[in-house]
C-alpha positions in Angstrom: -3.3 -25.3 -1.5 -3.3 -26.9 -4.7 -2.3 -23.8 -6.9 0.9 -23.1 -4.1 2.0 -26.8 -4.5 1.7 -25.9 -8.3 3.8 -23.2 -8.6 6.5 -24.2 -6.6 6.6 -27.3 -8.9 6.9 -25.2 -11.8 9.7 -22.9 -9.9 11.4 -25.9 -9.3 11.2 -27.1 -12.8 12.3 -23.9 -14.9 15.2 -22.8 -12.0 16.7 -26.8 -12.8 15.9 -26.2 -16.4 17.1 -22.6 -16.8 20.4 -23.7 -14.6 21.0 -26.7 -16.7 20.9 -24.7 -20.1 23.1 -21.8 -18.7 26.2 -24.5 -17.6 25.9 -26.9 -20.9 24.8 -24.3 -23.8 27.5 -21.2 -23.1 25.4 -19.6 -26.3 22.8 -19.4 -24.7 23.3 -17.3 -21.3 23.2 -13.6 -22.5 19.5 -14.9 -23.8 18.7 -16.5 -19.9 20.9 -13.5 -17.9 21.0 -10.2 -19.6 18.5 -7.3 -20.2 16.1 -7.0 -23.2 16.6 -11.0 -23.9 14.4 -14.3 -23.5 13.7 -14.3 -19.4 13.3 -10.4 -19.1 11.0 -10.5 -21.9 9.1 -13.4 -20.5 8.9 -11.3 -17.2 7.7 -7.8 -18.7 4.7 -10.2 -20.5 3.9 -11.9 -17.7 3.6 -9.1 -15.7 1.7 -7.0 -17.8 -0.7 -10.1 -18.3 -1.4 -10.1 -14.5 -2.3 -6.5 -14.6 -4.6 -6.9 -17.4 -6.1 -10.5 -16.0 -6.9 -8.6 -12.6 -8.4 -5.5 -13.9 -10.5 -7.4 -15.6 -11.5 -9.6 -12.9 -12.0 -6.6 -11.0 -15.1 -5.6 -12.8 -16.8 -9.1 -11.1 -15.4 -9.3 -8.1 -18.0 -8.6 -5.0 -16.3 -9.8 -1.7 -13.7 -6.3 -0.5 -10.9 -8.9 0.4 -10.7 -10.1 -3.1 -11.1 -7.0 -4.5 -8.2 -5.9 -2.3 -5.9 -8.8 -3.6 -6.8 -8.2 -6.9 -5.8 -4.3 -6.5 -2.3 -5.3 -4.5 -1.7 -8.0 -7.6 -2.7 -5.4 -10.3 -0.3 -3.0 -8.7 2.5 -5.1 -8.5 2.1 -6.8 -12.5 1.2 -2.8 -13.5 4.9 -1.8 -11.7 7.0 -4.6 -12.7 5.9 -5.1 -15.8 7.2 -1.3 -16.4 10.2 -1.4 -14.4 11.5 -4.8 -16.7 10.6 -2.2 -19.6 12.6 0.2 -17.9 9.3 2.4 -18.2 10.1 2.7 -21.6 12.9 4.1 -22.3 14.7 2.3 -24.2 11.9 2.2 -26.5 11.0 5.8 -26.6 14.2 6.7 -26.2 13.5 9.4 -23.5 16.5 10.6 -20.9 16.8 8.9 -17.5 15.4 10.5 -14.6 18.2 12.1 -12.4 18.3 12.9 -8.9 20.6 13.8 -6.5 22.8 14.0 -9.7 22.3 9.9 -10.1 20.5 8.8 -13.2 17.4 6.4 -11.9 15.5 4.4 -14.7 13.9 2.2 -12.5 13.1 1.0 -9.3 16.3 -1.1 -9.4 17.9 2.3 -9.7 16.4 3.6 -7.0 16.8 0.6 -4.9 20.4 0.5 -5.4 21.4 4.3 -5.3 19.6 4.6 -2.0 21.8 1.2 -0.6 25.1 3.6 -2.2 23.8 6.9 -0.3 23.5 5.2 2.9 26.6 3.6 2.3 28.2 6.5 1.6 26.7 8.6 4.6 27.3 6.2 7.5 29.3 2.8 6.0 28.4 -0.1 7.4 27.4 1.0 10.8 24.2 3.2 9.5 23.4 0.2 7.6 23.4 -2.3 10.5 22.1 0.4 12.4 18.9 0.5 10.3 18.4 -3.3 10.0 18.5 -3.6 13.9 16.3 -0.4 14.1 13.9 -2.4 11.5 14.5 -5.4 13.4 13.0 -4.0 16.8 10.4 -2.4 15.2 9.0 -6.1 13.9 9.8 -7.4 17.1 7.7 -4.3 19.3 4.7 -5.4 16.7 5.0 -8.7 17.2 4.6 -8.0 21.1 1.9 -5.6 21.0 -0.3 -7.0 18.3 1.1 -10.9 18.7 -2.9 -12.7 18.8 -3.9 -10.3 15.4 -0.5 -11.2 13.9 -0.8 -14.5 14.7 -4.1 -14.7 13.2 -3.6 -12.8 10.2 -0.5 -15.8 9.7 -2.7 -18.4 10.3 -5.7 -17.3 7.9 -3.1 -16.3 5.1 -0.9 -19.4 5.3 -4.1 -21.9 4.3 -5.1 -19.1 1.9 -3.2 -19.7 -1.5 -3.9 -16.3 -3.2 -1.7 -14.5 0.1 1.0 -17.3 0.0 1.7 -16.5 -3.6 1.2 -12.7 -3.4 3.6 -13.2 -0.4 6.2 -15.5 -2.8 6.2 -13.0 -5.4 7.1 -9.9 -3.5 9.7 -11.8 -1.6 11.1 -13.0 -5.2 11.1 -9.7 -6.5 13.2 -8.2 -3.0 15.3 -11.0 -3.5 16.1 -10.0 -7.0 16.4 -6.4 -5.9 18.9 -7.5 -3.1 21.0 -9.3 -5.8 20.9 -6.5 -8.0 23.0 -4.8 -5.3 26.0 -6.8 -6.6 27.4 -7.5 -2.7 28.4 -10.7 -4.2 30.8 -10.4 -7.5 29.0 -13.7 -9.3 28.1 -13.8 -12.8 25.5 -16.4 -12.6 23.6 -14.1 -9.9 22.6 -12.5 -12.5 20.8 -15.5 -14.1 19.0 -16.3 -10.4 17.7 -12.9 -10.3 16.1 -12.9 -13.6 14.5 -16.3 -12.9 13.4 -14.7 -9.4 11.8 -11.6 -11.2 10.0 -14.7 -14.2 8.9 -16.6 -11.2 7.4 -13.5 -9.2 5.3 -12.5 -12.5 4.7 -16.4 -12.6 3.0 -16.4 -8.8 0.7 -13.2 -9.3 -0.8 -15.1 -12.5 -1.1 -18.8 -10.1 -3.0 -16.3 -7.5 -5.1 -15.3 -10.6 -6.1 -18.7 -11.0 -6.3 -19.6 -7.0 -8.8 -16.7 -6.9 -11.0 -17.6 -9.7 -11.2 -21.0 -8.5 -12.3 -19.7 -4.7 -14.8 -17.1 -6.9 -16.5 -20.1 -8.5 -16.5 -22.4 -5.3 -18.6 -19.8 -3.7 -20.9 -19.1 -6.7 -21.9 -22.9 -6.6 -25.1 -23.3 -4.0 -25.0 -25.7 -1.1 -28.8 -26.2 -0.7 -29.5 -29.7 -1.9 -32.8 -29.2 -4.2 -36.3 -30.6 -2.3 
């Protein structure tokens, strides 16, 4: 669990460090907190470099379940990595997607719009209705399959590559959920870019915690006689 204890460290590190530059060094938050600046920037690059770094180490993987991880981590760096780009449009200069008469230029867009329309449709109670409808659902699952989902825990909490898949997507919902702007903060917006710089951060640590299991295994255990 070396490489989970590693990037927490590092999340740790950059979230004091980023935090500390934003309160002393005013100058310096639209570079930490805005779009097309330092941290989104950071982000898109990371991203992308965790899709490239898995494809590539798809071409040696062997075992399914890594080639399976390394699919679910190419997906995500392929999709963030555009979304922080705002898939380009702001450097191709190509119009925003629109529907249901909103404009949608990313999956932030989306994310959001679809929070409005429910919003919209139902207030508060469709909202709470849905989170208690999701919430019984995860609880029916939990009684039906409890012994497979406790295994599947157990296996992926001693199994760094799913604990920082896992930390990533969580980040990047977190981000998402602060995107919503239920809480009229401006240094929110700084937490969410770190979230998004720290997801990118823990598909390229899983990179590394898979290359490391990939070469453990290559190395024989027979003793020479």
């Amino acid at each position: 669990m070396g490489e989970v204890r590693l990037f927490y460290a590092l999340f740790f590190a950059n979230v004091c460090v980023s935090c500390l530059i934003y309160t002393f060094v005013p100058s310096a938050r639209s570079h930490l907190s805005e779009e097309d600046h330092l941290i989104e920037n950071i982000s898109a690059l990371m991203f992308a470099g965790a899709f490239l770094l898995s494809s590539a180490l798809l071409w040696r993987a062997k075992r399914q379940s890594d080639i399976v991880l390394l699919l679910l981590i190419a997906a995500v760096g392929l999709v963030s990595a555009l979304d922080e780009l705002d898939w380009g449009r702001r450097f191709f200069g190509f119009k925003l997607f629109r529907a249901i008469g909103i404009n949608i230029g990313s999956l932030h867009d989306v994310f959001q719009r679809g929070y409005f329309v429910i919003l919209q449709l139902g207030g508060p109670v469709i909202l709470i209705a849905a989170l208690a409808s999701g919430a019984a659902l995860i609880l029916l699952s939990v009684a039906l399959w409890r012994r497979k989902i406790q295994y599947i825990i157990a296996v992926g909490l001693n199994y760094p590559p799913y604990v920082l898949i896992a930390s990533s997507v969580a980040l990047i919902l977190s981000a998402l959920v602060i995107d919503l702007d239920l809480v009229q903060w401006t240094p929110l917006f700084l937490l969410e870019e770190l979230f998004e710089m720290n997801a990118s951060l823990a598909l390229l640590v899983a990179l590394l915690a898979l290359f490391r299991e990939s070469k453990i295994r290559s190395i024989p255990t027979d003793s020479p006689t």
